[in-house]
N, C-alpha and C positions, 0 to 999 in steps of 0.2 A: 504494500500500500504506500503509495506517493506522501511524504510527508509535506506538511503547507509552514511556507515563508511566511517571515516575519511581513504583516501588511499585506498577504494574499487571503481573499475572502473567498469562501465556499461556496456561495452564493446559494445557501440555505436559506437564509432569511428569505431573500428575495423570492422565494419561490414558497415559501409560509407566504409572504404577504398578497403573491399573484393568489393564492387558491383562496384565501381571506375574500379578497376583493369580486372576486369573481363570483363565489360564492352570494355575497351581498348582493351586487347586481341581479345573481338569480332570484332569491328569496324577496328582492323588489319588485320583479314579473310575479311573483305567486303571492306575495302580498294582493297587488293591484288585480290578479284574477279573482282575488278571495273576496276581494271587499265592490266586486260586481260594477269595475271601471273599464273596465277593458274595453266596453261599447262607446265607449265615450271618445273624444279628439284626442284629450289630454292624457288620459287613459293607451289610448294607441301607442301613441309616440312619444309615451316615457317609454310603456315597452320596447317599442323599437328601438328605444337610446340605449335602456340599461341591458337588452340582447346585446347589441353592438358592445357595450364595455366588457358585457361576460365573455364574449367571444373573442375580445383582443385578449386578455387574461388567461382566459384558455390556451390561446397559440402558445403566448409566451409559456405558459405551464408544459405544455408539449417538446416547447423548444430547447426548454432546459433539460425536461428529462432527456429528450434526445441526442445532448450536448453532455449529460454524463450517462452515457451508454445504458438506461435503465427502461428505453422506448423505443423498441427499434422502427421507423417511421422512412417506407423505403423511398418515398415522393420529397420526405427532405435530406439536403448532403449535410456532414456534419462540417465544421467548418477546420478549415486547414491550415490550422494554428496563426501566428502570427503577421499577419501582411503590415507591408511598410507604405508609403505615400507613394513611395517609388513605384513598386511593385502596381499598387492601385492605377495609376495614371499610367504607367505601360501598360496595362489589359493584362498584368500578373506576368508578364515574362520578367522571364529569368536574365540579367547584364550583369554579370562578374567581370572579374581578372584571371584570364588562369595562370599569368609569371606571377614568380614567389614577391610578399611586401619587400619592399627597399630598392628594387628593380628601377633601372633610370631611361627611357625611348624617348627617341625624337621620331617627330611626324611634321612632314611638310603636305601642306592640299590648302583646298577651298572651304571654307565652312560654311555647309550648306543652311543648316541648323543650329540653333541653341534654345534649351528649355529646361527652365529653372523649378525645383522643387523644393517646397520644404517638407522635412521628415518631422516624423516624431521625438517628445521629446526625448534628449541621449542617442539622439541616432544623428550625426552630419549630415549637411543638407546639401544636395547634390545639382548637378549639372550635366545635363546630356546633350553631348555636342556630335553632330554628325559632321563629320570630313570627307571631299568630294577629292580624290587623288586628282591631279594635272593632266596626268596621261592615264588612262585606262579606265576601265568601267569599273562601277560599284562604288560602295562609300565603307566607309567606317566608322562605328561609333564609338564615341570615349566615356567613359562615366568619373567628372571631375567633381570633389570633394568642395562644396560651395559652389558661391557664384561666381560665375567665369562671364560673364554679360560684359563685365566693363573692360574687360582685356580683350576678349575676342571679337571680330564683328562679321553679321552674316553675309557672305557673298564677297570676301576680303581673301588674297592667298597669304597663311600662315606657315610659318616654322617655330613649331615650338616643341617643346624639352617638360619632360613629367617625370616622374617620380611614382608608383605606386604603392598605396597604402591602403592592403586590406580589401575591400572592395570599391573601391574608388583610387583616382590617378590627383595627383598635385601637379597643380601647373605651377615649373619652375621659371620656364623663359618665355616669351614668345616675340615674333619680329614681325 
């Protein structure tokens, strides 16, 4: 059994308080059928409302169980741990390094691209710069650690010199 970090929550409560709440919202429809409003405007569409609330409470209560393996619910994926900003705003592809950290490249091209990210927080905020070689087809992407906006410009031919650290590149020089 997985032991929990100092400041990681279970998220027990939260799932006491979804089936609470949910619950309430039910027992507010069987109030209001009990006490012969139902025919009524206001009657309707509180029901309609407090269905609606029972029924987001419920997802959630599903989701959680589903989220610690206790529901198996084959129409939902469970989710696949931690995504970064990065990751989100590429469509979840995957942009490493695969030379070892400390490693120093120059690249000379065009740069087609630049677009700026900020990560979460503890995570560096990154830059993805696409470079258009001078002669031959294809491009190349770099993934630079902050913003590189003010050194680089789009549609400019560059020489410049990096550094890599970890999963992003440091821009050293550029001309």
């Amino acid at each position: 059994m997985a032991q929990i970090q100092e400041g990681e929550s279970t998220g027990i409560a939260e799932l006491i308080i979804s089936i609470l709440l949910a619950t309430v919202a039910l027992a507010g429809v069987v109030w209001i059928v009990l006490v012969s409003r139902i025919t009524t405007v206001d009657g309707l569409f509180m029901s309609l409302i407090l269905l609606t609330i029972a029924g987001i409470f419920g997802l959630n209560i599903l989701l959680e169980l589903r989220q610690r393996d206790l529901l198996p619910l084959p129409f939902v994926k469970k989710p696949a741990g931690k995504s970064s900003a990065l990751g989100a705003a590429t469509g979840g592809m995957a942009f490493g390094s695969s030379t070892p950290p400390g490693t120093v490249g120059t690249l000379a091209g065009i740069v087609e691209s630049i677009r700026y990210f900020e990560a979460p927080i503890g995570e560096p905020n990154k830059s993805i710069v696409i470079f258009r070689p001078e002669r031959g087809d294809g491009s190349q992407m770099m993934i630079f650690c902050g913003n590189v906006q003010n050194q680089l410009s789009v549609g400019k031919r560059v020489e410049i010199s990096y550094r890599t650290d970890g999963d992003c590149q440091t821009l050293l020089n550029w001309k």
